[in-house]
Every structure is written in structure tokens, then in C-alpha cells.
Backbone as CSV, one residue per row, in Angstrom:
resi,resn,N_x,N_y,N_z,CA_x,CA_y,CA_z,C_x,C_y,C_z
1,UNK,-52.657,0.517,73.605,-52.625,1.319,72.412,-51.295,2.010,72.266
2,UNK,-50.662,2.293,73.486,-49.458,2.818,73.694,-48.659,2.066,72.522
3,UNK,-48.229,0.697,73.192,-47.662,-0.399,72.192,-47.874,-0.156,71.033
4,UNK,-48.965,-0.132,70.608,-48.951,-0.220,69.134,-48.538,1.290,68.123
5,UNK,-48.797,2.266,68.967,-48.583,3.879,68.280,-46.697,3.386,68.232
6,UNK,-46.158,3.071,69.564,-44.880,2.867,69.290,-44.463,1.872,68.219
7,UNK,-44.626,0.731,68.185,-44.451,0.257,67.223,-44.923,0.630,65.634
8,UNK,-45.792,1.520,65.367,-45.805,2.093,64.233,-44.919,3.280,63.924
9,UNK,-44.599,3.678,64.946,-42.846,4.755,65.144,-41.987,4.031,64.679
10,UNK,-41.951,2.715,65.571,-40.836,2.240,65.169,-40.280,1.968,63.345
11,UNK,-41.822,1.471,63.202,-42.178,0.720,61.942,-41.672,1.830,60.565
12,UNK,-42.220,3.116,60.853,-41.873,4.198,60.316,-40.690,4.512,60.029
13,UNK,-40.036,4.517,61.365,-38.060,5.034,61.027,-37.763,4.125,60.578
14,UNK,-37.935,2.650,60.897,-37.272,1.323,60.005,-37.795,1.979,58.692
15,UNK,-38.454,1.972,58.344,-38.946,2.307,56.875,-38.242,3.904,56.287
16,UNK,-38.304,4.825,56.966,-37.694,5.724,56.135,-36.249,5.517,56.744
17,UNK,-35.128,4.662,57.333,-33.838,4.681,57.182,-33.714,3.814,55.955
18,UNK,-34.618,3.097,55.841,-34.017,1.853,54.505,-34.129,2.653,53.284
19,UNK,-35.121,3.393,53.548,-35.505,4.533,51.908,-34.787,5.248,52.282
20,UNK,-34.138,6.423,52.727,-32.587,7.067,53.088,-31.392,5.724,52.418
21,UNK,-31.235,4.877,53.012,-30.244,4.119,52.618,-30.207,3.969,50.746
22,UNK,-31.629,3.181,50.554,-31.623,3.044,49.178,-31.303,3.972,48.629
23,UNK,-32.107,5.192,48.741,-31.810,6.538,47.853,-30.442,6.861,47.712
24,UNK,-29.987,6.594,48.748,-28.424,7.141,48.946,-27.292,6.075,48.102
25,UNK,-27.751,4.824,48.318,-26.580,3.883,47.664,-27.237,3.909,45.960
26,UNK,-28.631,4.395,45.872,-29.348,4.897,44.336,-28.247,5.704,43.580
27,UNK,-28.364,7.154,44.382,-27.743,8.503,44.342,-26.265,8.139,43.837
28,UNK,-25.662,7.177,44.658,-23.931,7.174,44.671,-23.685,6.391,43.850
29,UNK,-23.993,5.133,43.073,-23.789,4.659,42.437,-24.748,5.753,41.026
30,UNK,-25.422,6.445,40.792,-25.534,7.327,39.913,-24.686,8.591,39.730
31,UNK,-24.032,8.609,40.549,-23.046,9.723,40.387,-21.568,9.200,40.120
32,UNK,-21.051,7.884,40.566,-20.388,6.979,40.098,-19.924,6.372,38.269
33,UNK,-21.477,6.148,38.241,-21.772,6.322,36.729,-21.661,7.415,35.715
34,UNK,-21.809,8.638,36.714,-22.029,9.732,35.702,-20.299,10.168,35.558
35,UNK,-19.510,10.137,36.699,-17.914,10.458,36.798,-17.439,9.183,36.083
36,UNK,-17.580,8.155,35.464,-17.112,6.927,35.199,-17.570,7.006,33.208
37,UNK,-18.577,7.815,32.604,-19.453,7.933,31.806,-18.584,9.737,31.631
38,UNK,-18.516,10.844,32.288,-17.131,11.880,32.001,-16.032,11.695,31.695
39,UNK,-15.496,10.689,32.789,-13.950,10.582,32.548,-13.824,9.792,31.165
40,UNK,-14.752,9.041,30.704,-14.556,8.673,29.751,-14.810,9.040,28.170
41,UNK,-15.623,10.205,28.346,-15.799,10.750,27.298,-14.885,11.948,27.131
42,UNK,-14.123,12.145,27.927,-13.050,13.235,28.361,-11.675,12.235,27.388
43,UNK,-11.741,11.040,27.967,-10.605,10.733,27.413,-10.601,10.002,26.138
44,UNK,-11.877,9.812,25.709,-12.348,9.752,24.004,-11.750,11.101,23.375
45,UNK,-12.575,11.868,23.937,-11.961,13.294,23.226,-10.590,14.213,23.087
46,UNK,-9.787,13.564,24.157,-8.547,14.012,24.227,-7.412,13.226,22.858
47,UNK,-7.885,11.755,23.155,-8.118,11.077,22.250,-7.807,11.241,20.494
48,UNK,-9.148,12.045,20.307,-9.777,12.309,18.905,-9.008,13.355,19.208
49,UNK,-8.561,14.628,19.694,-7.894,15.577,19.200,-6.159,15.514,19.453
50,UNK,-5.812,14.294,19.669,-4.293,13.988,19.478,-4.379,13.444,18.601
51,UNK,-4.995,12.493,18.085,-4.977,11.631,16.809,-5.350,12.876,15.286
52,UNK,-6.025,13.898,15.669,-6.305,14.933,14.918,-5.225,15.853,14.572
53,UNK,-4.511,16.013,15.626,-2.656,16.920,15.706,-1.732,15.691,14.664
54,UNK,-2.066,14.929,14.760,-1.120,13.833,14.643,-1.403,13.492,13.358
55,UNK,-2.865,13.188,12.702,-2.978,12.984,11.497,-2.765,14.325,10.556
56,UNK,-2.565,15.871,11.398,-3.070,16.837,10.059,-1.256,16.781,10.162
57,UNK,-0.307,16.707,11.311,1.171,16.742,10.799,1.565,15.629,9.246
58,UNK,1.106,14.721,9.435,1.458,13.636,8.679,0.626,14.442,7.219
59,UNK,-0.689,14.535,6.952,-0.947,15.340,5.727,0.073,16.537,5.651
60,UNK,0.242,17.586,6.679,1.297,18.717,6.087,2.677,18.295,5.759
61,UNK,3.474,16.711,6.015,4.455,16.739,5.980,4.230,15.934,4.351
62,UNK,2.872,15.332,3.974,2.986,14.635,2.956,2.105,16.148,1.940
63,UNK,1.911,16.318,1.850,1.320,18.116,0.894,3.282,18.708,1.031
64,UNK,3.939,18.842,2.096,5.315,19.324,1.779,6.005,18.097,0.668
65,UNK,6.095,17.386,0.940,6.389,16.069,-0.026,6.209,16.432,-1.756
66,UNK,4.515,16.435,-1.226,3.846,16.545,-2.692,4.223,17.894,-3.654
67,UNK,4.979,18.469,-2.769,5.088,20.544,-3.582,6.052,20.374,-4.350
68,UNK,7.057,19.284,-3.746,8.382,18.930,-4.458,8.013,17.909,-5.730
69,UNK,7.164,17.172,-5.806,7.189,16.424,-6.743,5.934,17.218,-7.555
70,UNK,5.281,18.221,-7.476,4.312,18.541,-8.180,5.719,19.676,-9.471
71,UNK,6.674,19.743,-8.976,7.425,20.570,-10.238,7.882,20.155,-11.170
72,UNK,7.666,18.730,-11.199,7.646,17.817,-12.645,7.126,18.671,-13.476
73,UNK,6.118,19.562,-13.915,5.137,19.920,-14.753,6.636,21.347,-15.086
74,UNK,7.352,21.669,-14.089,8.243,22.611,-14.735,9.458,22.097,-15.229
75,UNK,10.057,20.711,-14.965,11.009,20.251,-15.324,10.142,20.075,-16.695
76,UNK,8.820,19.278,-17.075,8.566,19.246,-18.609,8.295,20.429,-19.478
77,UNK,8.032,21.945,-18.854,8.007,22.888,-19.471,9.551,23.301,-19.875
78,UNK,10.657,22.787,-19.131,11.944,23.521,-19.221,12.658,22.937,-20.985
79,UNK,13.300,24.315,-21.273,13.147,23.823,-22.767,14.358,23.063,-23.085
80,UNK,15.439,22.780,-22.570,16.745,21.991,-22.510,16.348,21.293,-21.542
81,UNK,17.557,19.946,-22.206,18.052,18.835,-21.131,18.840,19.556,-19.730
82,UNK,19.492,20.358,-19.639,20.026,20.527,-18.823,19.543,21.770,-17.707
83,UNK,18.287,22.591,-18.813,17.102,22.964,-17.599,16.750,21.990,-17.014
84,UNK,15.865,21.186,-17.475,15.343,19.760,-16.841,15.911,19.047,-15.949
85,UNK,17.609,18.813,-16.109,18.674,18.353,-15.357,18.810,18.871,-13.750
86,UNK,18.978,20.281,-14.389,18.908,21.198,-13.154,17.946,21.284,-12.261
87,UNK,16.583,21.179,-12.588,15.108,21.322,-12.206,15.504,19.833,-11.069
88,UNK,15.219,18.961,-11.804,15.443,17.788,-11.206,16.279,17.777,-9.967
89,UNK,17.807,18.023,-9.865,18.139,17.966,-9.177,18.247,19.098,-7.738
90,UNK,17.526,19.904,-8.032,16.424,20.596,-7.128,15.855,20.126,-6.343
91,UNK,15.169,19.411,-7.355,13.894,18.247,-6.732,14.493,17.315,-5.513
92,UNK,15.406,16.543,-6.245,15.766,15.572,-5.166,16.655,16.438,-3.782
93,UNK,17.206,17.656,-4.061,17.461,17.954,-2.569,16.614,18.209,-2.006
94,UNK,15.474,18.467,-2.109,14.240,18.772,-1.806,13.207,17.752,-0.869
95,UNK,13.756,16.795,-1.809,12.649,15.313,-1.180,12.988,14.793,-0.276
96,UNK,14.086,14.933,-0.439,14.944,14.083,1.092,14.745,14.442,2.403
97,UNK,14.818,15.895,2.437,14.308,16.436,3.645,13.196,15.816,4.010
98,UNK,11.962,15.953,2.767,10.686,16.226,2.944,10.139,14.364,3.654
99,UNK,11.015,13.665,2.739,10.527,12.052,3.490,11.371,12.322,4.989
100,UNK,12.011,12.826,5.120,12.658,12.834,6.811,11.406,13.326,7.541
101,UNK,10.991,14.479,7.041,9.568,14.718,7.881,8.612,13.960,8.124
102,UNK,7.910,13.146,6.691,7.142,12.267,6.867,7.529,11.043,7.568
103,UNK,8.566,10.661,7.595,9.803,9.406,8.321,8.724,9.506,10.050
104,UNK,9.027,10.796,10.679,8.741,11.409,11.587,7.182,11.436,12.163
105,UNK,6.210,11.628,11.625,5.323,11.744,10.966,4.752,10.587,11.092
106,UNK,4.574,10.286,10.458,4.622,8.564,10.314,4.928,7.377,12.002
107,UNK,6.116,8.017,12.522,6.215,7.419,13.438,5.102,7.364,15.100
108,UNK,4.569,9.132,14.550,3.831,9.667,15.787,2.798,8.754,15.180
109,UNK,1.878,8.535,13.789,0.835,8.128,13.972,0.857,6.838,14.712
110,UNK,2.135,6.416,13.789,1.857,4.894,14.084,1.737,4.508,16.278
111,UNK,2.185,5.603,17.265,1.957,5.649,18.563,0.308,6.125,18.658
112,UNK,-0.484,6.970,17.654,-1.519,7.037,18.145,-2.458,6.271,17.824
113,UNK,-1.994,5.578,16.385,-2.928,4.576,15.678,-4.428,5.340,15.168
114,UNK,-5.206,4.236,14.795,-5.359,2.852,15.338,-5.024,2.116,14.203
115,UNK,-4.614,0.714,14.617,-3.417,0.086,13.578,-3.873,0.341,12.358
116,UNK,-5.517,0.811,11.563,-5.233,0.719,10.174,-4.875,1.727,9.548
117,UNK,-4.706,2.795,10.652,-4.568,4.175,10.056,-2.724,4.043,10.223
118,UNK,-2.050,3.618,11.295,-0.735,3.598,11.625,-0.244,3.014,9.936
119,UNK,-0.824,1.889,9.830,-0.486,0.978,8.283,-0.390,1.658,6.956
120,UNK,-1.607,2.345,7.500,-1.506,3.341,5.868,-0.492,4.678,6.150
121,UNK,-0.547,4.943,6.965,0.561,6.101,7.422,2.198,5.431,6.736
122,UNK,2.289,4.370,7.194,3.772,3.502,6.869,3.198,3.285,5.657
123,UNK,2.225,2.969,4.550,2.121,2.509,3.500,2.825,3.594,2.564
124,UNK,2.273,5.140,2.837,2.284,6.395,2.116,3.856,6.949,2.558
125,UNK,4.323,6.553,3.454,5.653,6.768,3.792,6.697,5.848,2.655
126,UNK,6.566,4.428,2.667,7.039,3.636,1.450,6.869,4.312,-0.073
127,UNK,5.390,4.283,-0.049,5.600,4.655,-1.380,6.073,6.028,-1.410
128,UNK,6.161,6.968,-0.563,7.260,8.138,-1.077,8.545,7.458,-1.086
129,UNK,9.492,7.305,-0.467,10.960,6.645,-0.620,10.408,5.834,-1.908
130,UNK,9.942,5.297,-2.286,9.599,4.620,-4.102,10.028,5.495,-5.005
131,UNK,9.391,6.838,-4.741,9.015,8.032,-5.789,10.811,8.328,-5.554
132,UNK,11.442,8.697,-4.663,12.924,9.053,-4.385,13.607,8.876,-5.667
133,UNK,13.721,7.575,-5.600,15.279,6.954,-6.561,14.781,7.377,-7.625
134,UNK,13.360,7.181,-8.674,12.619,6.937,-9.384,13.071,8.648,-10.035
135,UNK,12.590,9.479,-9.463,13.125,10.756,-9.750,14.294,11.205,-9.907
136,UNK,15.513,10.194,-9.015,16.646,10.478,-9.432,17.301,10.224,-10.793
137,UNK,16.338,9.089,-11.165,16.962,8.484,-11.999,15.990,8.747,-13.536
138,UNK,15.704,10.394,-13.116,15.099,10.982,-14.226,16.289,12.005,-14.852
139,UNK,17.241,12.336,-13.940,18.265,12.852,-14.159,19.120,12.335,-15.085
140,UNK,19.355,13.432,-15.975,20.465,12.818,-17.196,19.637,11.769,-18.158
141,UNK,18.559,11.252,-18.118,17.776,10.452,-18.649,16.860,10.838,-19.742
142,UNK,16.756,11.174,-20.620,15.611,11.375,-21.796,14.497,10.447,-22.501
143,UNK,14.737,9.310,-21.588,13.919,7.855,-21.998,12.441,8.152,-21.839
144,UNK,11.506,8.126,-22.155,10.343,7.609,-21.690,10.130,6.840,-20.409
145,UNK,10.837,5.757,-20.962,10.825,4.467,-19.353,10.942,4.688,-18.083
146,UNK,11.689,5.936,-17.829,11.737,6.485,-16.364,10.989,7.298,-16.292
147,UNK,10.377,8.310,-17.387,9.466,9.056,-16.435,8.003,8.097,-16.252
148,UNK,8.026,6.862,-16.831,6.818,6.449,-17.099,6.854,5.441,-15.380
149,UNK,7.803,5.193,-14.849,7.769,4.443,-13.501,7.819,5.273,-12.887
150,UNK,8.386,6.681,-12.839,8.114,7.931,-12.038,6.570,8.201,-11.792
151,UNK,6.200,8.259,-12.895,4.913,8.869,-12.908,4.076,7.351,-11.958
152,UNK,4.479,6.428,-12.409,3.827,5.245,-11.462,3.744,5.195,-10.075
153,UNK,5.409,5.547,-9.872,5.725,4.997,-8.374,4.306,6.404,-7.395
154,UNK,4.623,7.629,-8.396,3.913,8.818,-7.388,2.409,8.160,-7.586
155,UNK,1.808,7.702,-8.733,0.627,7.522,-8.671,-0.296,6.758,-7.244
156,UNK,1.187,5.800,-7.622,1.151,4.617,-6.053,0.850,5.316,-4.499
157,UNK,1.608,5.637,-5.071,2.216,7.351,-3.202,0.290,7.579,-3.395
158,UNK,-0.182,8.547,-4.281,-1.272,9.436,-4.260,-2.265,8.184,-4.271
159,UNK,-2.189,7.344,-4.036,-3.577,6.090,-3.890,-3.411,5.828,-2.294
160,UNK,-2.096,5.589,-1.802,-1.635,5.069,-0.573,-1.967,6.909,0.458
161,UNK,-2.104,7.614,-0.085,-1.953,8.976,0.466,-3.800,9.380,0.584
162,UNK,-4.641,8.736,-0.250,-6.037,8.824,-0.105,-6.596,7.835,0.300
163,UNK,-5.896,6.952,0.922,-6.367,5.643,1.407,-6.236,6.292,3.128
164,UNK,-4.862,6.429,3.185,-4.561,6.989,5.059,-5.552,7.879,5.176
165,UNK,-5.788,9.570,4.315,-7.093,10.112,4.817,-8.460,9.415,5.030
166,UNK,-8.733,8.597,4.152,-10.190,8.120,4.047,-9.900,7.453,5.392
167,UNK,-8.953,6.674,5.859,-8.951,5.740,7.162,-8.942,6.696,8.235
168,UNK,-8.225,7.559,8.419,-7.644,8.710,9.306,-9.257,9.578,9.587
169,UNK,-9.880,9.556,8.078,-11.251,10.334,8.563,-11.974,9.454,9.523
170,UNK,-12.125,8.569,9.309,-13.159,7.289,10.077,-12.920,7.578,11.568
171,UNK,-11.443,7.253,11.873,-11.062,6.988,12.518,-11.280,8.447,14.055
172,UNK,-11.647,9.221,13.231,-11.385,10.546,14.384,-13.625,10.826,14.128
173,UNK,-13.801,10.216,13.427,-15.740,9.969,13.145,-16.344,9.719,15.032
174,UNK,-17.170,10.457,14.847,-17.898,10.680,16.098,-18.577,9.493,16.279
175,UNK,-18.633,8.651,17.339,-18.917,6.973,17.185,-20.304,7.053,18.719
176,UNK,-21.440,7.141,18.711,-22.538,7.215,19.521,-22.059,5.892,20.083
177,UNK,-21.363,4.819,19.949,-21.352,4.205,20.866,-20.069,4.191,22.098
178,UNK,-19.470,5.287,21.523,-18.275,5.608,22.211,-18.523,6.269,23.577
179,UNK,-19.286,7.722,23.497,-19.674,8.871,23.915,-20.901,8.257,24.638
């Protein structure tokens, strides 16, 4: 009987080292998962709030853009050609800076992406340099014909400029399969 009490000892520790073992290689590969399942939602989120720095520079440098070309409405209130003249060429020292910012701007998104937001970032960057000449060449001009491609080229800009947000929103969108 001896024999057999021992061998059910034995039988026992064989049995609770293998359940110790399991639990333990259970345990570590669940804690594995859970640091593997952090680090990665850590670096989703670091992520979403560089791409967030990065997309609101590119809106403040294109809203600075837009302040300069929104004074059209005072170059058409100004009651001479050469108010208007003057107004204008305001304007364009104005813009130049302001696409250097977006130039800038533009370049960070296009490092944080993701390529469709980088695209429209460079899309809204083009069509400002469009709006540039277009305004210059409102200067000294009393035609219709230029303010009427002026008014185009910006329209272009403000389609290409609500296209990057709508993408830019998506893009920073809380994704359950990410997290």
C-alpha cells in the first residue's frame, strides 16, 4: 500500500508541476499580449496626436493664407483704381510669405501622411501658388477676365482646402480595429 500512496504523491506533483507550468507559460504569454496590445495602442496614439499638430499647422498656415485673400471684398469696396491698386499690392506682399508657410506645412504632412491626406495637403498648396500670379495680375487691371480666373483659381484652393480637412478628419477617426 506503501507503493501505491507513493505513487499517488508522485502522480500528484507530476500533475500540479505541469498545471504550475501551464498556468505560467498561460500567464506570460498573456502578459506578452497585453505589453504587445499597449505598446501598440501607445503608438497609435502618439501617432493620432502628431498627425493632429501637423494637420491643425497646415489649416493655421492655410486660414493665414485665406486672411490675405479674403480682402478682395476691400479692394472691391475701395472707390479708385489706385485704392484697389494699392489694396492689391498689399495683398501680394502678403501671400508670399503666407504660401512659404504653407510650402512648410505641407512638407511636415506629407512625413506624417497618410498618402491621401499628404496629396491633398500638396493639392491645396498648388492651388494656392494658382491664386498668387492670378491676383497679381489683378493689379493695374480693370477687366472682368482677371478677376473672374481670380475668383476661380481661389474657388479651386477652397475645394482642394475642404477636401484635405474632410481626409485629414478620417484620417485622425478613432478606428476599433486599430486600438
Amino acid at each position: 500500500m506503501s507503493n501505491s500512496g507513493l505513487w499517488v504523491g508522485v502522480l500528484t506533483a507530476l500533475t500540479a508541476l505541469g498545471a504550475s507550468y501551464i498556468t505560467a507559460r498561460a500567464t506570460s504569454r498573456a502578459t506578452l499580449a497585453q505589453a504587445r496590445t499597449t505598446t501598440r495602442a501607445q503608438a497609435v496614439r502618439e501617432q493620432r496626436e502628431r498627425r493632429r499638430a501637423t494637420y491643425r499647422e497646415m489649416m493655421g498656415c492655410t486660414h493665414a493664407f485665406n486672411e490675405v485673400t479674403w480682402q478682395i471684398d476691400e479692394v472691391d469696396a475701395a472707390p479708385d483704381r489706385l485704392g484697389r491698386d494699392r489694396l492689391l499690392t498689399q495683398m501680394c506682399e502678403r501671400i508670399a510669405p503666407a504660401i512659404g508657410e504653407m510650402n512648410k506645412a505641407t512638407h511636415e504632412v506629407r512625413l506624417d501622411g497618410p498618402a491621401e491626406v499628404s496629396d491633398a495637403a500638396e493639392e491645396v498648396r498648388q492651388k494656392a501658388r494658382r491664386v498668387q500670379p492670378r491676383l497679381k495680375a489683378l493689379i493695374g487691371d480693370g477687366r472682368p477676365e482677371p478677376r473672374h480666373e481670380y475668383d476661380a483659381a481661389y474657388q479651386e484652393f477652397r475645394e482642394a482646402y475642404l477636401t484635405f480637412i474632410h481626409l485629414a478628419r478620417r484620417a485622425l477617426e478613432v478606428n476599433d480595429e486599430e486600438g
